[in-house]
ChimeraX commands (.cxc) that place a marker at each C-alpha (Angstrom):
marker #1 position 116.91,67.62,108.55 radius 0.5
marker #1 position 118.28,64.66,110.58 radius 0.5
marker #1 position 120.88,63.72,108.39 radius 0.5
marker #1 position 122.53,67.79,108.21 radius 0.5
marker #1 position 122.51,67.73,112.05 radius 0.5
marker #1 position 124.11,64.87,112.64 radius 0.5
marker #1 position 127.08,65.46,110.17 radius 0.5
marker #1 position 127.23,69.48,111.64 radius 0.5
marker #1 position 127.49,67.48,115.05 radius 0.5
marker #1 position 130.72,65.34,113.95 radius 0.5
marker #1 position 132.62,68.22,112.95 radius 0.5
marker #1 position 135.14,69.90,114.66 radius 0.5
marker #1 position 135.25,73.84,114.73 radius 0.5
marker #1 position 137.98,74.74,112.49 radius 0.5
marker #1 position 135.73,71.72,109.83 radius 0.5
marker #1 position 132.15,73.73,110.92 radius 0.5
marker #1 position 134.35,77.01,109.99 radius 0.5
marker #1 position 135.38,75.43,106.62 radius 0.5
marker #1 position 132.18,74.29,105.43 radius 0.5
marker #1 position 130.38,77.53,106.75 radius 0.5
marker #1 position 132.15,79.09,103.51 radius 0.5
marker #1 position 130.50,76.74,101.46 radius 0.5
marker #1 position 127.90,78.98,100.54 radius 0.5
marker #1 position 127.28,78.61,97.28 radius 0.5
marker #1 position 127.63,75.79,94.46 radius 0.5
marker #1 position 130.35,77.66,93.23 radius 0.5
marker #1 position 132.23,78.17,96.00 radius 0.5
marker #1 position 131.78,73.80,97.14 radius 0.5
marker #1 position 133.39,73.76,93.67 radius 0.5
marker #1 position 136.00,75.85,94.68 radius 0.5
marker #1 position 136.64,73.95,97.73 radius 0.5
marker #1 position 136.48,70.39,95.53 radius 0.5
marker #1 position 139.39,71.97,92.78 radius 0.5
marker #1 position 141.60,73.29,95.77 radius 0.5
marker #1 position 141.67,69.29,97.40 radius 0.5
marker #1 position 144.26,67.22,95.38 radius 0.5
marker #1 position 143.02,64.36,93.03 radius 0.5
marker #1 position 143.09,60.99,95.18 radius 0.5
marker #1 position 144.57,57.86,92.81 radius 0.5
marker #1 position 143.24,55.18,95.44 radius 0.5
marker #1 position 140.54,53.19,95.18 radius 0.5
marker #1 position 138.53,53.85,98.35 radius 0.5
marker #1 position 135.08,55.10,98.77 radius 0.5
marker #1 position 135.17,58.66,101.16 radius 0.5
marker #1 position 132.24,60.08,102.77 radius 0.5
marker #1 position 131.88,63.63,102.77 radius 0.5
marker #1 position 133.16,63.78,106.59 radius 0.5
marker #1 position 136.37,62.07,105.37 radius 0.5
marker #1 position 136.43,64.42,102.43 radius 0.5
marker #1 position 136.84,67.39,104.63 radius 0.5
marker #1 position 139.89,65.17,107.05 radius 0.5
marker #1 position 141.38,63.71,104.57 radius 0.5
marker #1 position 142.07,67.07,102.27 radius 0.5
marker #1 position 141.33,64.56,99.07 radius 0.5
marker #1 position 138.56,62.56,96.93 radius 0.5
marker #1 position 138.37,61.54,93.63 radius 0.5
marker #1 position 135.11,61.74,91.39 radius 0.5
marker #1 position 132.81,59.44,93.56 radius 0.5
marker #1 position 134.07,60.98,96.69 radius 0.5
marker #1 position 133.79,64.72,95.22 radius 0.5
marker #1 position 130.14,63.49,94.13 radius 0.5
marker #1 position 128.93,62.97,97.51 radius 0.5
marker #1 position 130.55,65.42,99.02 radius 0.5
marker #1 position 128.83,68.23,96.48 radius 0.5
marker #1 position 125.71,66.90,97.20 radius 0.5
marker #1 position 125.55,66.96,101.21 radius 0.5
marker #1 position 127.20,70.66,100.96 radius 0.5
marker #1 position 124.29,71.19,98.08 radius 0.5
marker #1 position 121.87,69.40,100.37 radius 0.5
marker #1 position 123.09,72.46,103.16 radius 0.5
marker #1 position 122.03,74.99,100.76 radius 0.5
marker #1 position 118.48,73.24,100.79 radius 0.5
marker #1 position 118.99,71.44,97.43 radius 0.5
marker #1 position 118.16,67.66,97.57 radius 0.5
marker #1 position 120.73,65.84,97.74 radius 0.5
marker #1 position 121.30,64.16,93.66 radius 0.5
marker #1 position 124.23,62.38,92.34 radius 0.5
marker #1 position 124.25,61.24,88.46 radius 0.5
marker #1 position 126.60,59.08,86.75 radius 0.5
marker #1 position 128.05,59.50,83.37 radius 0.5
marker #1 position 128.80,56.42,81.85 radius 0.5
marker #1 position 131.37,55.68,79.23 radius 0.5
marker #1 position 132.33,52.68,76.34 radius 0.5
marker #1 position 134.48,50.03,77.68 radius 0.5
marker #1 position 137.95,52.22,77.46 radius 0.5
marker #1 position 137.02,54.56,80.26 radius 0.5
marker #1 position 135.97,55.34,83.94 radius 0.5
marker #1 position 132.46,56.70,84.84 radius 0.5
marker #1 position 132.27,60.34,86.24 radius 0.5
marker #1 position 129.72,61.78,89.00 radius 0.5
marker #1 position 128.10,65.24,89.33 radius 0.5
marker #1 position 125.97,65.78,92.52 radius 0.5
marker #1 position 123.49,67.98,90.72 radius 0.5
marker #1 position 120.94,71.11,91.41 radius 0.5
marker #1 position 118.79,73.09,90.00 radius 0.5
marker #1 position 117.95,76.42,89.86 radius 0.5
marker #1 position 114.73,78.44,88.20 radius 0.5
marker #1 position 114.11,74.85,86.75 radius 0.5
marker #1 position 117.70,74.48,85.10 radius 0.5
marker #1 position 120.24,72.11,86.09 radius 0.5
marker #1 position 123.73,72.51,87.22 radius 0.5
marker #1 position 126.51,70.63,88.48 radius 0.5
marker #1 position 129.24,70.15,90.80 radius 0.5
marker #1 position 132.12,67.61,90.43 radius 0.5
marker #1 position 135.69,66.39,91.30 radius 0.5
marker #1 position 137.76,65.40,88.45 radius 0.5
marker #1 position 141.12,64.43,87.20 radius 0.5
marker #1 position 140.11,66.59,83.78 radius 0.5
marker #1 position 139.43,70.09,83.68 radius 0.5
marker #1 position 136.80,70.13,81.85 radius 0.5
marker #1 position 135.02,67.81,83.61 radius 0.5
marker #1 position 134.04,70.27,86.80 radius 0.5
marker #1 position 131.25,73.11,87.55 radius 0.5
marker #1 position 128.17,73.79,85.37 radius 0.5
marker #1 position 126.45,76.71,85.66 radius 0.5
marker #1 position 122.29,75.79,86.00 radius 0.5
marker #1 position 121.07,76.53,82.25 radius 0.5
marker #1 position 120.41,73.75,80.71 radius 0.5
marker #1 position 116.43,73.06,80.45 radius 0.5
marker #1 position 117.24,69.57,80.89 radius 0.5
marker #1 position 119.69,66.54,82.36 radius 0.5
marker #1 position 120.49,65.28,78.85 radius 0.5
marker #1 position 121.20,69.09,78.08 radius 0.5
marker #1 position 123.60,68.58,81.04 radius 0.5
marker #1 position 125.38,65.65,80.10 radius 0.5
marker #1 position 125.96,66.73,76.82 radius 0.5
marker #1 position 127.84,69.70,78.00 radius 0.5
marker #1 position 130.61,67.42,78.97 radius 0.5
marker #1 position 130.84,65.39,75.80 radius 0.5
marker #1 position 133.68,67.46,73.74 radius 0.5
marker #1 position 135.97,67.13,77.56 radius 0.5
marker #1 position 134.74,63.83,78.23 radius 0.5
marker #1 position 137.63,61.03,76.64 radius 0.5
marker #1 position 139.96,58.64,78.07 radius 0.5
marker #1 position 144.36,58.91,78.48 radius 0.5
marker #1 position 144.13,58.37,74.63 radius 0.5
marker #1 position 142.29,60.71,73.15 radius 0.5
marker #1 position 139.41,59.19,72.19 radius 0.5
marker #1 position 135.82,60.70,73.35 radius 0.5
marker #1 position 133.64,58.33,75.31 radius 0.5
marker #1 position 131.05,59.41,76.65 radius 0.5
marker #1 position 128.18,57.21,75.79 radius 0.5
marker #1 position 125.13,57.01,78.79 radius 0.5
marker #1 position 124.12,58.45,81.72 radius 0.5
marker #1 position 122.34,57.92,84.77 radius 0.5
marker #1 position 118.64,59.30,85.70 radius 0.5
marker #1 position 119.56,61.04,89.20 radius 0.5
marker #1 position 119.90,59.16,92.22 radius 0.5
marker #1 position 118.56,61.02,95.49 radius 0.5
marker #1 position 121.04,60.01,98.61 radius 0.5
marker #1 position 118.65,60.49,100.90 radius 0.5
marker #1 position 117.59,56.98,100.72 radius 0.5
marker #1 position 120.69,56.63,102.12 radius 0.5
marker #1 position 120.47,58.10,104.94 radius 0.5
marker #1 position 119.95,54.97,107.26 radius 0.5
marker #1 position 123.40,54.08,106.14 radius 0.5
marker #1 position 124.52,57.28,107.34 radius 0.5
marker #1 position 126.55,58.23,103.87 radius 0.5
marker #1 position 127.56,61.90,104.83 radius 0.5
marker #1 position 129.51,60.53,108.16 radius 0.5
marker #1 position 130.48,57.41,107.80 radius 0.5
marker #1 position 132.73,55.39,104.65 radius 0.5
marker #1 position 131.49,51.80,105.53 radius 0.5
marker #1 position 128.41,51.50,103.36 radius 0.5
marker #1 position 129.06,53.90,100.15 radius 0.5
marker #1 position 129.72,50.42,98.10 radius 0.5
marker #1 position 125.74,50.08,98.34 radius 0.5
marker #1 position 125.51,53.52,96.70 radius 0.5
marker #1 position 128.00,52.01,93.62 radius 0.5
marker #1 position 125.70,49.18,93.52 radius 0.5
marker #1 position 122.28,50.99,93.12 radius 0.5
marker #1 position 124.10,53.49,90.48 radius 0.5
marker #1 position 124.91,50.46,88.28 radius 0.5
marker #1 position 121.19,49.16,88.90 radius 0.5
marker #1 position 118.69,52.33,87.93 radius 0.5
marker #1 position 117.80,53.46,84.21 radius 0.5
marker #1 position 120.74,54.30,81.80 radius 0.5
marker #1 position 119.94,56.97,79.16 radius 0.5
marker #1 position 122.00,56.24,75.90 radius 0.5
marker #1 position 123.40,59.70,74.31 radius 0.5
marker #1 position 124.69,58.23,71.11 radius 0.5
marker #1 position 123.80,56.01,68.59 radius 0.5
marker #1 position 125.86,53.70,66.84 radius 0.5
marker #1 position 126.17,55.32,63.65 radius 0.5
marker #1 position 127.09,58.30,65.63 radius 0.5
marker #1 position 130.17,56.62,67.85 radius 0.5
marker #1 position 131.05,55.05,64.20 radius 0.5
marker #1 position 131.98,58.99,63.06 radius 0.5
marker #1 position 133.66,60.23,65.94 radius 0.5
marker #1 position 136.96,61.95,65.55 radius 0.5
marker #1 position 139.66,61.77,68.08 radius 0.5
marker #1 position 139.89,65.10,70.23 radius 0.5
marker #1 position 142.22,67.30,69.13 radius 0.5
marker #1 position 145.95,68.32,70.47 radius 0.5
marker #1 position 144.81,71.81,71.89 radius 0.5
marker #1 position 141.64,70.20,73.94 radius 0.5
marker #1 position 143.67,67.07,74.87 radius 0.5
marker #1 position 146.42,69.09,76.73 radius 0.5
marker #1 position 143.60,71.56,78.10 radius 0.5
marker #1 position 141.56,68.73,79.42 radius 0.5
marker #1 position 144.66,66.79,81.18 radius 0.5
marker #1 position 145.92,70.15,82.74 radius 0.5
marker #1 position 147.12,68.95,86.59 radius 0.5
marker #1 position 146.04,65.56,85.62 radius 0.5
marker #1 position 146.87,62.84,88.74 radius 0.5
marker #1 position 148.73,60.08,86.84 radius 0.5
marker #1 position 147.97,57.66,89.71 radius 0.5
marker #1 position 144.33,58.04,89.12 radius 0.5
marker #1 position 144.33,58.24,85.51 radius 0.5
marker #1 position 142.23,55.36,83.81 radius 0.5
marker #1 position 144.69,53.68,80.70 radius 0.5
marker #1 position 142.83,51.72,78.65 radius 0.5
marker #1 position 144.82,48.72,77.03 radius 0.5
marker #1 position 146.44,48.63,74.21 radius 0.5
marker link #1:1,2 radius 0.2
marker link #1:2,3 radius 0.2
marker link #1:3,4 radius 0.2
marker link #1:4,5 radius 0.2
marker link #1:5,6 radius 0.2
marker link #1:6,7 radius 0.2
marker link #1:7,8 radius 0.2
marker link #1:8,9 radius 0.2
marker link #1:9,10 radius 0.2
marker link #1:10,11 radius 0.2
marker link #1:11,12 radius 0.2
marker link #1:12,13 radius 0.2
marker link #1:13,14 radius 0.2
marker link #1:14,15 radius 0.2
marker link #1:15,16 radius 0.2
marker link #1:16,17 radius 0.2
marker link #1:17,18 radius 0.2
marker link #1:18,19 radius 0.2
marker link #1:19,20 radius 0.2
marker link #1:20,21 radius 0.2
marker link #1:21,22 radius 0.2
marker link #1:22,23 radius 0.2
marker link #1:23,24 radius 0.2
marker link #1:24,25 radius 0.2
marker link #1:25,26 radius 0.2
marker link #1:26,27 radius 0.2
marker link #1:27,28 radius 0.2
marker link #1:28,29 radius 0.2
marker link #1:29,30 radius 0.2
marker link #1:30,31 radius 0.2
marker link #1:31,32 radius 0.2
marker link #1:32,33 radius 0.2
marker link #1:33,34 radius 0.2
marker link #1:34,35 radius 0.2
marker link #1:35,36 radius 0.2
marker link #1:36,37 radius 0.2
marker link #1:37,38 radius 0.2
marker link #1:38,39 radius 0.2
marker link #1:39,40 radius 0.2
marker link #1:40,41 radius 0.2
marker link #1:41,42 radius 0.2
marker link #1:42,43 radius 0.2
marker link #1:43,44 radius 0.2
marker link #1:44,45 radius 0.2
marker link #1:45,46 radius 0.2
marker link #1:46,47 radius 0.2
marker link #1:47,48 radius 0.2
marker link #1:48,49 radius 0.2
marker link #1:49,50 radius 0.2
marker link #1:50,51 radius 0.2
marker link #1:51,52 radius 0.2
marker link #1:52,53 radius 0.2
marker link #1:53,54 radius 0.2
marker link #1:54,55 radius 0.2
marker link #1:55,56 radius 0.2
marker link #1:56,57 radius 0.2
marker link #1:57,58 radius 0.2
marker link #1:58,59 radius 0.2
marker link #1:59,60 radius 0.2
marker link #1:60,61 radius 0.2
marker link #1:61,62 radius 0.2
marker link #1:62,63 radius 0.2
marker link #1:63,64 radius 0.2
marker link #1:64,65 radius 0.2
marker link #1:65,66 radius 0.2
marker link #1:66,67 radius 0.2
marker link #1:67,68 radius 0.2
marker link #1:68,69 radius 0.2
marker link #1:69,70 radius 0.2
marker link #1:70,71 radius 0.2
marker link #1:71,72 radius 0.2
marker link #1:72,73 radius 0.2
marker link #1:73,74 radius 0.2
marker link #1:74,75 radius 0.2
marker link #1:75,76 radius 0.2
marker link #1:76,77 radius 0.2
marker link #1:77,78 radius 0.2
marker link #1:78,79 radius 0.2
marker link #1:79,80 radius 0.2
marker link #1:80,81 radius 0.2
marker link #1:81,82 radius 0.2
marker link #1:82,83 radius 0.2
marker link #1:83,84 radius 0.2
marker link #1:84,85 radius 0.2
marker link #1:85,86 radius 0.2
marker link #1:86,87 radius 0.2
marker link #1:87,88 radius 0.2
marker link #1:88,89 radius 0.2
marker link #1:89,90 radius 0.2
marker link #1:90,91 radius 0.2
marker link #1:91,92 radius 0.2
marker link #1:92,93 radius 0.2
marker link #1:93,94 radius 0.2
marker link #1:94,95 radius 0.2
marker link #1:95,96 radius 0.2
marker link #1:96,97 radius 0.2
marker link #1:97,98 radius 0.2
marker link #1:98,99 radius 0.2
marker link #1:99,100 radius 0.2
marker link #1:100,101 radius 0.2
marker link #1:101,102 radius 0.2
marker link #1:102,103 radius 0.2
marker link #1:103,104 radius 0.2
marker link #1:104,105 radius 0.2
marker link #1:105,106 radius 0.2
marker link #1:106,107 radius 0.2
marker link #1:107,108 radius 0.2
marker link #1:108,109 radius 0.2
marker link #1:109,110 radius 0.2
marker link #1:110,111 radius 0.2
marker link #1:111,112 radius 0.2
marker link #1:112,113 radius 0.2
marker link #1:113,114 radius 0.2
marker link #1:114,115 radius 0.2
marker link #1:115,116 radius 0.2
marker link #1:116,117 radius 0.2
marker link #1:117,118 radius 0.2
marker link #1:118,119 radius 0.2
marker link #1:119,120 radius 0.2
marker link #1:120,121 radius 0.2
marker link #1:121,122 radius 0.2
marker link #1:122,123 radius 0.2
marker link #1:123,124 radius 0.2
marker link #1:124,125 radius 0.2
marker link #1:125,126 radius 0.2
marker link #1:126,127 radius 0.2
marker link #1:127,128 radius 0.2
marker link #1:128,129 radius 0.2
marker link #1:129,130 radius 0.2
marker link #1:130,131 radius 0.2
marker link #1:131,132 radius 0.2
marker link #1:132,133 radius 0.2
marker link #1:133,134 radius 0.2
marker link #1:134,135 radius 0.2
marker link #1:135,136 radius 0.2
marker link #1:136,137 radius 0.2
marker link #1:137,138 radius 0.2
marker link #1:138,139 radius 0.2
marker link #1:139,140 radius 0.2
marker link #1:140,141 radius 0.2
marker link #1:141,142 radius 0.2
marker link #1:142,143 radius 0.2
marker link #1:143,144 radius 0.2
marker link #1:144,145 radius 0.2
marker link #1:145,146 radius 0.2
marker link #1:146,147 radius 0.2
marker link #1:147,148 radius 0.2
marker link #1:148,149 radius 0.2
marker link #1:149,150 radius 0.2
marker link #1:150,151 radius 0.2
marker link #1:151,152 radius 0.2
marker link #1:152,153 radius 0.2
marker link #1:153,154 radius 0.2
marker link #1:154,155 radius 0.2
marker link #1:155,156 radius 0.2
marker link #1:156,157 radius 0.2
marker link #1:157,158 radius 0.2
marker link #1:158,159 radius 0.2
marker link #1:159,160 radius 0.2
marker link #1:160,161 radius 0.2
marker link #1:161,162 radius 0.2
marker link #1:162,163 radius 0.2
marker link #1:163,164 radius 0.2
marker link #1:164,165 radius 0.2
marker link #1:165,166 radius 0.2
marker link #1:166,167 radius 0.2
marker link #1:167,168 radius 0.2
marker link #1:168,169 radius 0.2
marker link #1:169,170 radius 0.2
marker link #1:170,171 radius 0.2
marker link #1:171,172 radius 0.2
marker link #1:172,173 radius 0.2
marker link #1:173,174 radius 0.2
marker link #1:174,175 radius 0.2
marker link #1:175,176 radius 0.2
marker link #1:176,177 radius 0.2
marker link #1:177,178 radius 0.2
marker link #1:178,179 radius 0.2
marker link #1:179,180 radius 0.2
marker link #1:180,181 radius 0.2
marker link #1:181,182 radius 0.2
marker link #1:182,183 radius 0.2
marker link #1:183,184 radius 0.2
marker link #1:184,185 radius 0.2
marker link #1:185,186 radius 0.2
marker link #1:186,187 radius 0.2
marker link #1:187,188 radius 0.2
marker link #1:188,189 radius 0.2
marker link #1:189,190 radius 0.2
marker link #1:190,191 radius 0.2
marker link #1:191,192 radius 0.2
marker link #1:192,193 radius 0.2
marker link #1:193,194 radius 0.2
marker link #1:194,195 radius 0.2
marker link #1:195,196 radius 0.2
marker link #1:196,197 radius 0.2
marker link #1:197,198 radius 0.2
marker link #1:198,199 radius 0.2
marker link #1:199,200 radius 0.2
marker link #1:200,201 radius 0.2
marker link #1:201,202 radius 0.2
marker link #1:202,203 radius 0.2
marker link #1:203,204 radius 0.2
marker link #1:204,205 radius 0.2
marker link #1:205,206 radius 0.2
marker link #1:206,207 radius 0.2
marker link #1:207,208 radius 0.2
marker link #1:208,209 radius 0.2
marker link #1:209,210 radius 0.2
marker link #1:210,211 radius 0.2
marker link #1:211,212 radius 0.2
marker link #1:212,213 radius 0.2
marker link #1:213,214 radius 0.2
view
């Protein structure tokens, strides 16, 4: 695979050491919760993951999937998509005896590693709904992505290089959405509660922490 080879080739040995660990999903999520939270704005590519020691959800996104992509899974990001009040999270995703898992950087705990169980992506999603709300308290998750395979990306060279990841934002605000709730449903919602608030926010970055206004 062109695209594997030419990011193995751009690493140094102590980086071709690092990622030789990388063995399993589990353990790229290991790797991803041991890399602090970045607060900036920038778009990393995998490469500059594994320099720069950081990445925030996008970033950890991409990075999952080319270490996933190693492991001979294809290389699938989704986006979760929430009301107005929040920022969107990525999983790079696989699958494993036909259930899905994920893999994901975030500033909330519970917004990390799936195991692959769940018969399907909306399955998936809705595993994150309880740990999914914004600096407030309130849940909002709403939507989500279908999967988006990177490696019609590869001509823009997204495991190696930062300068063209803005066309992978693009096309992730372009495909299908898949709406979770309805409206009578978001209507009822109760506010998460005390316990799972200070769970979720455990080692929070406040620099990257969306605040939605007042």
């Amino acid at each position: 695979m062109q695209a594997v080879a030419t990011f193995e080739k751009s690493l140094t040995r102590h980086e071709r050491k690092t990622i030789s660990g990388l063995t399993t999903p589990a353990k790229i999520q290991a790797f991803l919760d041991e890399i602090p939270y970045s607060g900036e704005e920038t778009y990393r590519c995998p490469l500059t993951v594994l320099r720069d020691g950081k990445g925030h959800c996008f970033d950890g996104a991409l990075f999952g999937a080319a270490m996933l992509r190693r492991l001979g899974h294809p290389p699938r990001i989704l986006d979760m998509l929430p009301n107005a009040r929040d920022d969107d999270h990525l999983l790079a995703l696989y699958k494993r005896d036909g259930h899905w898992g994920a893999v994901a950087k975030s500033n909330f705990s519970g917004l990390r590693f799936r195991e692959p169980i769940y018969r399907t992506l909306r399955e998936l999603v809705l595993s994150y709904f309880e740990q999914y709300f914004n600096a407030v308290g309130e849940k909002t998750l709403r939507s989500y992505t279908v999967p988006l395979n990177l490696k019609a990306f590869d001509k823009l060279d997204w495991m190696t290089s930062d300068d063209n990841l803005e066309a992978i934002a693009l096309r992730l605000d372009e495909i299908r959405k898949v709406p979770v709730l309805t409206r009578r449903m978001v209507a009822n919602l109760s506010p998460v509660d005390q316990r799972s608030y200070q769970a979720g926010m455990l080692g929070v970055n406040e620099a990257g922490l969306y605040k939605p206004p007042k």
